[in-house]
C-alpha positions in Angstrom: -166.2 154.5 93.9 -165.8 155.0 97.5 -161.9 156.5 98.3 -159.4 156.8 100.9 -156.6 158.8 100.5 -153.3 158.2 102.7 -150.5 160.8 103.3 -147.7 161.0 105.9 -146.1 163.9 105.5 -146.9 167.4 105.6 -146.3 168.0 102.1 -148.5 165.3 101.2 -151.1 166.7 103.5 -151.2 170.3 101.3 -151.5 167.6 98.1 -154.6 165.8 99.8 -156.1 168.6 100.7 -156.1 169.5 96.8 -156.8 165.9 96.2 -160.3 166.1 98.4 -161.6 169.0 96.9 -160.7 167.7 92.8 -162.3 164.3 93.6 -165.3 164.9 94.9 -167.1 164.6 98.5 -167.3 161.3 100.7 -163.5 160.7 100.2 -162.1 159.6 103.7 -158.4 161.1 104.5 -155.8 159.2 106.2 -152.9 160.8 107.8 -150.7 160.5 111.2 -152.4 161.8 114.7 -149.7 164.7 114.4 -151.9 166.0 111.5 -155.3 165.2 112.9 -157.6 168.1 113.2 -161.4 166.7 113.3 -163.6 167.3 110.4 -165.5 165.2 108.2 -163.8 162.0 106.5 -160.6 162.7 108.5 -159.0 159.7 110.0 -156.0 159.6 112.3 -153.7 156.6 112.6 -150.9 156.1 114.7 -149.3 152.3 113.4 -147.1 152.2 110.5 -148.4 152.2 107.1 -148.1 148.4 106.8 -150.9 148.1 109.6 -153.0 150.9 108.1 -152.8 149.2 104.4 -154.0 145.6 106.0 -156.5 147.4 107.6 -158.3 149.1 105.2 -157.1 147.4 102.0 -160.5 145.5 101.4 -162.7 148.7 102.5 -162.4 150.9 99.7 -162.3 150.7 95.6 -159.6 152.7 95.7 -156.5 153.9 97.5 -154.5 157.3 96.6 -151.0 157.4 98.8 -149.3 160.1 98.9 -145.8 159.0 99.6 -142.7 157.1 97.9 -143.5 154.0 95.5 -141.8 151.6 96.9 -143.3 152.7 100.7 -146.7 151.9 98.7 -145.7 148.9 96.7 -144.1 147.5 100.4 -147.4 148.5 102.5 -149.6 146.5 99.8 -147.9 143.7 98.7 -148.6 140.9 101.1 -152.5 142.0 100.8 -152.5 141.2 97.1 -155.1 138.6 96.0 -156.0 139.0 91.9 -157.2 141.8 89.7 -160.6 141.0 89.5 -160.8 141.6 93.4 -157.9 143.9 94.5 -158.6 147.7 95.0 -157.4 150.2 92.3 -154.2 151.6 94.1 -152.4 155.1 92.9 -149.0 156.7 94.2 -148.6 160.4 93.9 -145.8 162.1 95.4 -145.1 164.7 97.5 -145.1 167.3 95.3 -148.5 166.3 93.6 -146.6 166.2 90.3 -146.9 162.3 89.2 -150.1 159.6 89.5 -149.0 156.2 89.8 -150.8 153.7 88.4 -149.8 150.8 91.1 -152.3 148.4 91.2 -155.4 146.7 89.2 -155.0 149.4 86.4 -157.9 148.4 84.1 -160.0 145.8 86.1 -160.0 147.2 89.2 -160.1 151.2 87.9 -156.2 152.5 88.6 -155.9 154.2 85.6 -158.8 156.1 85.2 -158.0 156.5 89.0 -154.9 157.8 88.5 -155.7 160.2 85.7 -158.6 161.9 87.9 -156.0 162.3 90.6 -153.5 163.9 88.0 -156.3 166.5 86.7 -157.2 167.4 90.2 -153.4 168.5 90.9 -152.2 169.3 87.4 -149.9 166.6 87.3 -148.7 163.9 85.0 -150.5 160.3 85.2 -148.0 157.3 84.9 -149.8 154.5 83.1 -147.8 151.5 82.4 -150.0 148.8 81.2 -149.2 147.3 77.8 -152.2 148.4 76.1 -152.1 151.9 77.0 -148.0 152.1 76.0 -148.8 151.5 72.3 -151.1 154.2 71.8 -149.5 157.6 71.1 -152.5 159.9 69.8 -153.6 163.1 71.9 -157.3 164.6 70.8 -157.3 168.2 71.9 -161.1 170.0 72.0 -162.3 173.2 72.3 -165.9 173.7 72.1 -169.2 176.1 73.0 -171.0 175.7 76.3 -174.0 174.0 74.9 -172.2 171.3 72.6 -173.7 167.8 72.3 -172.1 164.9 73.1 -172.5 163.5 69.7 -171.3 166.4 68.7 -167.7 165.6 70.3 -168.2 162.0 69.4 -168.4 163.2 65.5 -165.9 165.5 65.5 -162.7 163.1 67.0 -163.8 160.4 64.8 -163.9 162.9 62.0 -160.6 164.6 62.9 -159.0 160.3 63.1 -160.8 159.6 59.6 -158.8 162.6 58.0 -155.3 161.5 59.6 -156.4 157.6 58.7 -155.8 156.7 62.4 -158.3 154.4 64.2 -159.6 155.8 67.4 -158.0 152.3 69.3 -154.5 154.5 69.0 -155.7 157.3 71.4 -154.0 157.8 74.9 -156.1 160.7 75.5 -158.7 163.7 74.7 -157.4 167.1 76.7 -159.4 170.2 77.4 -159.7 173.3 79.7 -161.4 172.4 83.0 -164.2 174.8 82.1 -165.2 172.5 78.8 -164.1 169.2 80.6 -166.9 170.1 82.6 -169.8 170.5 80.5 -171.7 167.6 80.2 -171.3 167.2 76.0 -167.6 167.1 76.2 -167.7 164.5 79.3 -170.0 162.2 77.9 -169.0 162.5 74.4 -165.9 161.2 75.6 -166.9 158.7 78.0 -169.1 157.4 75.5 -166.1 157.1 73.0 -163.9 155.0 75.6 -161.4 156.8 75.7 -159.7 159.2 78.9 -160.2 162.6 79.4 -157.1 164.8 80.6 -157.5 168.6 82.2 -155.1 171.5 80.5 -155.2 174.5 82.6 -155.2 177.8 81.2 -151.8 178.4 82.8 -150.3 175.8 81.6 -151.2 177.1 77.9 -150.7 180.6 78.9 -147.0 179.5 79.1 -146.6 177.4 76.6 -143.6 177.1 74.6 -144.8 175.0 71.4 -146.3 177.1 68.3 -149.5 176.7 67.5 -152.4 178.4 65.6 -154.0 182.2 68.2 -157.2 183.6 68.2 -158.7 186.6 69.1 -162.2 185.6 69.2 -160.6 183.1 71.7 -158.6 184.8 73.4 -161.4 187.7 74.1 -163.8 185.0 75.6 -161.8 182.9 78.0 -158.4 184.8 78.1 -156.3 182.3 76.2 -155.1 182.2 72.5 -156.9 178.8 71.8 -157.8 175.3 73.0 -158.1 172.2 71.2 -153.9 172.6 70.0 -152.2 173.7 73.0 -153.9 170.9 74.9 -153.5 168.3 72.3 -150.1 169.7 72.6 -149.4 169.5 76.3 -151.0 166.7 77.4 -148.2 164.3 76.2 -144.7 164.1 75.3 -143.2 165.1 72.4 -145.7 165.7 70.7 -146.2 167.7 67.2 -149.7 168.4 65.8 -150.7 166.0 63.0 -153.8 167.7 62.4 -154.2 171.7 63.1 -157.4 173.1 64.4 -159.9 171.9 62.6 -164.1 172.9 63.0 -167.0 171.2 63.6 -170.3 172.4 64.5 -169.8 173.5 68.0 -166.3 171.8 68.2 -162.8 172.9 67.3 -160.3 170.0 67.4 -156.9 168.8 66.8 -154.4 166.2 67.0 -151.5 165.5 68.1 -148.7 162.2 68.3 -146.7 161.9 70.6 -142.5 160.6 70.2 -142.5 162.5 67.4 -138.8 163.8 66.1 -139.6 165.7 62.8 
């Protein structure tokens, strides 16, 4: 999926610069000649955004812009043909806190672009799409290094069986960088369809919500456990359905979210 990423600001510079390194090489960076400072995939521009969007709006799969919503919705807008053609277009603010899903969501990739763009800064991706709104489950996995993919695969579907909930109800799987990593836990969950969201080990240092500690954990990668806080933080509101439960090489549990019991 080739990328360009579009800032204006020098705040949203310091969140593309995260942005380049979470997503992978070969993305290009836009931002003003003020900013410029020549290295690879760096881009100055000097029109306004509206200019920039029109000109590179049919170059790339996908567009991040690091900048108010409406600026984006505004600089896009007249460019707008349907959503079998369009680019997948994400708005993340300044503060790297929120992905936007703006544009061509499923067909065109702005969700799953929006999601990657919120694990690379730590942030929260904003989904809106009707399909994605009515499902309210969180998967949270732990796991050894060498875990299979069918593995993960048998364990989630295991975990649903037990709390009679189809897998078509899950918003998300959530995991430590260091498992979402690992080939097993990736493609496990790619193969299961379903999105993959990155907890770091700060976040669940600090959390705030009970749930189940481990020393054998805590010894190995310096955090009291996995597969709950994640399933935990990953959404909102949530309360565990299902406590850790383990599988051969997986640890998992589950969460809903909008929960007020």
């Amino acid at each position: 999926m080739s990328l360009a990423i579009v800032t204006l600001s020098e705040e949203g510079l310091k969140v593309a610069a995260r942005l380049e390194s979470g997503l992978g090489e070969g993305v290009d960076l836009f931002l003003p000649e003020r900013f410029y400072q020549a290295k690879p995939h760096t881009k100055p521009f000097s029109q306004g955004i509206r200019a920039l969007a029109e000109d590179i709006f049919d170059k790339y799969d996908g567009m991040v812009f690091i900048m108010a919503l409406g600026i984006v919705v505004r600089a896009v807008a007249p460019h707008i043909k349907d959503k079998l053609s369009d680019p997948a277009v994400v708005a993340v603010d300044d503060a790297g806190r929120f992905a936007v899903s703006v544009l061509s969501g499923h067909e065109g990739g702005a969700n799953e672009l929006a999601l990657k763009v919120a694990n690379a800064l730590h942030g929260e991706a904003v989904i809106t799409t009707g399909t994605e709104a009515k499902k309210d489950i969180i998967i949270g996995i732990g796991c050894k290094a060498d875990v299979s993919s069918e593995a993960v695969k048998e364990a989630v579907l295991a975990g649903l069986k037990m709390c009679h909930i189809p897998l078509e109800r899950v918003r998300l799987v959530a995991t430590i960088e260091e498992r979402a990593r690992l080939p097993g836990v990736f493609g496990g969950v790619r193969e299961l369809g379903v999105p993959l969201r990155i907890i770091s080990k700060e976040e669940i240092s600090t959390c705030g919500k009970e749930f189940s500690r481990s020393e054998f954990v805590k010894e190995k990668i310096g955090i009291w456990g996995v597969c709950e806080p994640a399933a935990l933080l990953a959404g909102r509101k949530t309360k565990l359905i299902l406590r850790k439960q383990k599988f051969p090489g997986v640890t998992i549990a589950v969460a809903q979210e909008n929960l007020t019991w």
